[in-house]
N, C-alpha and C positions, 0 to 999 in steps of 0.2 A: 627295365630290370629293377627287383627291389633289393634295395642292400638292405643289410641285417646286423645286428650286433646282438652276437649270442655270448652270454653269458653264464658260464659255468660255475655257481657260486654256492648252491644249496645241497649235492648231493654226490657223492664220485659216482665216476662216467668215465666211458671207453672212447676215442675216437678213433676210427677208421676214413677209408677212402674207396669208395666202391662205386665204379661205371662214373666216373666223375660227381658224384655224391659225398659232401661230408656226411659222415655216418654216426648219430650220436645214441650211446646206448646205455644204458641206466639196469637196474635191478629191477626186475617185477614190473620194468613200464616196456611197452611197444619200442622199438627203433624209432628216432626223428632224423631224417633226412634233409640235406639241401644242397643245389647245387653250387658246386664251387664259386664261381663267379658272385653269387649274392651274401659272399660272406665278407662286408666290410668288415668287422673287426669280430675276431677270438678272443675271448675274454676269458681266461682261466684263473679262479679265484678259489677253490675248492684243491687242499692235497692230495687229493686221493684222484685226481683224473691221470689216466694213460694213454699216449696216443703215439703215432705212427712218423714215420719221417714223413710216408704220402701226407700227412694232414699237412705239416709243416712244408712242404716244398707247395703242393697244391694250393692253399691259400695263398701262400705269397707267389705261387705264376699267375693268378688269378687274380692279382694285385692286392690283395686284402692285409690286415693286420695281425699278427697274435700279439697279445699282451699276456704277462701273468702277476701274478699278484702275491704280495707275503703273509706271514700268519695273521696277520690286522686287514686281507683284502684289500689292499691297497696295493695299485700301480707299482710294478719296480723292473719289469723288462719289457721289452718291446722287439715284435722281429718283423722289419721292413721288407719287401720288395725291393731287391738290387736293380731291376731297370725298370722303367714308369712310363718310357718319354722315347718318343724314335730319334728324338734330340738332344738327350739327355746332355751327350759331351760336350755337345756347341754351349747349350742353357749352364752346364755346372760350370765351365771356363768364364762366361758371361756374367754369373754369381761371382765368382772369387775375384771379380778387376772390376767389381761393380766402386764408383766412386764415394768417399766419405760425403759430400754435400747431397748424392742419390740417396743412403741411407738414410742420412738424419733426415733427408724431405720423408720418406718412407714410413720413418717411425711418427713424424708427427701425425702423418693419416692416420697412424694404428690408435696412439694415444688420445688422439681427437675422439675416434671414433668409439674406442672403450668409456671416454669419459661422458660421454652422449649417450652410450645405449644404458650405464650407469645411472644416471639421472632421467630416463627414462623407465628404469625401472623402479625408482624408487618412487617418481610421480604416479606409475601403477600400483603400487602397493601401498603408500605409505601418503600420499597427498601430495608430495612436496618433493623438490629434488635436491634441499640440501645447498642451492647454488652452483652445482654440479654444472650447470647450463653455461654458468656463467664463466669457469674454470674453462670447460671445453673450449670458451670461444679464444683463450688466452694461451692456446697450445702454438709454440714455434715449431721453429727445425731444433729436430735431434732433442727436443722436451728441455730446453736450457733451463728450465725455470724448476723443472722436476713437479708436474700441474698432474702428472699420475699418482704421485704420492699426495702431494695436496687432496687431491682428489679423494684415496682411500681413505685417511683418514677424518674427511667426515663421511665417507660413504658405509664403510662398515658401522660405526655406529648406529646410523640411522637404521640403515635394513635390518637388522635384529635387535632394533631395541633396547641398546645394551653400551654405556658410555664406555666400559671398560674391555669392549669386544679387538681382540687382536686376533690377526692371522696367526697359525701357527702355535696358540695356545692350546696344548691339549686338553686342559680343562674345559676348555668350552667344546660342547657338544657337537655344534654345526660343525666344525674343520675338518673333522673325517670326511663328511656327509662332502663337503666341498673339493676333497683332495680326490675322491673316487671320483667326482664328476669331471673334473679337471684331467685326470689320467684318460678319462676316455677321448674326451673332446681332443688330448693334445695326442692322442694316437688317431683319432681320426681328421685332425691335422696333417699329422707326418704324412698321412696315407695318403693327402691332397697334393701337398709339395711332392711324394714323390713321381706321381702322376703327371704332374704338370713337367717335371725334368729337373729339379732342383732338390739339393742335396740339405736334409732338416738340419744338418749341425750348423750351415756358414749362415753364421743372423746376421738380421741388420741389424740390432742394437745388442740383444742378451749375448756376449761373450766369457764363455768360459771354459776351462781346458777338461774339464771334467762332464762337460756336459753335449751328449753328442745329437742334442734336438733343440741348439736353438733358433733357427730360425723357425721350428712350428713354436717357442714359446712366444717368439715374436707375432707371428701370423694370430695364435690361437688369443690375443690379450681382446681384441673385440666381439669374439665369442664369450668370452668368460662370462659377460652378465648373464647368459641365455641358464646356466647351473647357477649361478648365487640368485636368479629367480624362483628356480624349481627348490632348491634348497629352502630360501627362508618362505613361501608357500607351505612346505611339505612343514615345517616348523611351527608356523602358525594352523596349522589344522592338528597338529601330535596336540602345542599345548594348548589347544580349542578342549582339544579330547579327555584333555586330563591324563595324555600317555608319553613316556619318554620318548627321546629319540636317539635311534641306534643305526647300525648301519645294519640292517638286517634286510632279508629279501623282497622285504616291498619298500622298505626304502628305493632301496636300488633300482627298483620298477620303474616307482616313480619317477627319477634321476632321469631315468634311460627311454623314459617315455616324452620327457620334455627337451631332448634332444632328437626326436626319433621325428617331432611333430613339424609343423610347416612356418616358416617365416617369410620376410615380407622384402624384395628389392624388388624397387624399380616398380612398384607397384604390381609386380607379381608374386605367388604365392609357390616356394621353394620350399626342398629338404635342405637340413643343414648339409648332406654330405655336397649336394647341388653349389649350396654358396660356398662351399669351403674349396671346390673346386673350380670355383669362376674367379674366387678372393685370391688362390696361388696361382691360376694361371697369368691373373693381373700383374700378382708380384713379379712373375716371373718373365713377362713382358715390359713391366717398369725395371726391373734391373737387366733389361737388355738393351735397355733406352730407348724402346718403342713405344711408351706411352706414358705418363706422369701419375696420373689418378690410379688408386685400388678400387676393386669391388669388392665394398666393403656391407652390411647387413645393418637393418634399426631393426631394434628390438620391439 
């Protein structure tokens, strides 16, 4: 089956449900159709869309995503799938007594793994990984040492070229560009945990009372380089061009094509939605205390 992430961002549109068909309908264009089931994620980014309860129960019994987005296009709701898993309550009870030394083993795989597919990406792009290699190999339990922030801060600089580059500044151009990639990957995170049986708010490291996905922010930290790829590429070809960069509809393309593309475990060639569902069903077998290792992706 092929999953999808359709993206509603450039135009208002009607959606409907018909004979098990999401049904998308535009002004002046033909109907697009598709079947429920290959809708990994809804992306509504555009004010002007209208759509039906059927759209909203039907994707989520069909396990899929909706996300929607605010007047900047960016990520701000998410509607999950209530059940994933024919195990769901054994898995969420198994999550919530999971032990403090199983999480922090847990997080160092994640943080190992982010700071490796990091410094692999900058060896692809940039020559050099910065030491990132070397940081990676110094990751404990539960990141005592805090080697993810080490990390970011020669990482960001290096990838964009830029000594004064912070997350989170709006001045700089790229952080949109990386906050929309980020919303999607961490909704097509949630949408792996809930599959597997596991509940996205109880993390193993991100805790907070306000925030009710963190264990996709935890799961989704060794995907993140797979967007700050697509991102500083998509950067370096605007200013090859001599053209800004925005978050406009081929950005987004972009974005969404380099998550949409194939990656590499185990020496086979995967979708992301494939490893994101091999990565939680591991987690969710390491916090049942059936196995120790994640399946986790190199970039």
């Amino acid at each position: 089956m092929t999953e999808r992430i359709v993206d509603i961002s450039d135009a208002p549109a009607r959606l409907c449900v018909r004979g098990g068909l999401l049904v998308l309908a535009r002004a002046d264009e033909a109907e697009f159709t598709l079947p429920l089931p290959e809708v990994a994620v809804l992306l509504i980014a555009h004010p002007q869309v209208a759509l039906t309860h059927a759209v909203l129960a039907g994707i989520a019994g069909a396990g899929g995503v909706v996300v929607v987005c605010d007047e900047k296009r960016l990520p701000v709701g998410m509607l999950l799938p209530l059940v994933g898993h024919f195990l769901q309550a054994e898995r969420l009870a198994r999550q919530a007594r999971a032990s403090l030394p199983t999480r922090k083993q847990l997080w160092r795989q994640m943080v190992r793994a982010k700071v490796q597919a990091q410094a692999a990406v900058l060896r692809q792009l940039r020559g050099h990984d910065a030491g990132l290699s070397a940081l990676a190999a110094r990751v404990r339990s539960g990141d005592s040492e805090n080697i993810e922030a080490q990390a970011a801060r020669r990482y960001w600089p290096a990838l964009f070229d830029d000594p004064d580059f912070r997350r989170g500044d709006e001045a700089k151009a790229v952080n949109p560009l990386l906050n929309y990639g980020y919303g999607v990957l961490r909704a097509m995170t949630a949408r792996a945990l809930c599959a597997a049986g596991l509940h996205p708010s109880l993390g193993v490291h991100h805790h907070n009372r306000y925030d009710p996905f963190c264990l996709a922010d935890d799961l989704m930290e060794p995907f993140r380089p797979l967007v700050d790829r697509a991102v500083a590429q998509w950067a370096d070809a605007q200013r090859a061009a001599g053209l800004p960069l925005a978050l406009d509809r081929e950005t987004k393309a972009a974005i969404l094509a380099a998550l949409l593309g194939r990656l590499e475990l185990d020496g086979e060639s995967r979708t992301l939605f494939d490893l994101l569902a091999r990565a939680a069903a591991s987690l969710a077998a390491a916090l049942a205390g059936e196995k120790t290792e994640l399946s986790l992706p190199r970039v």
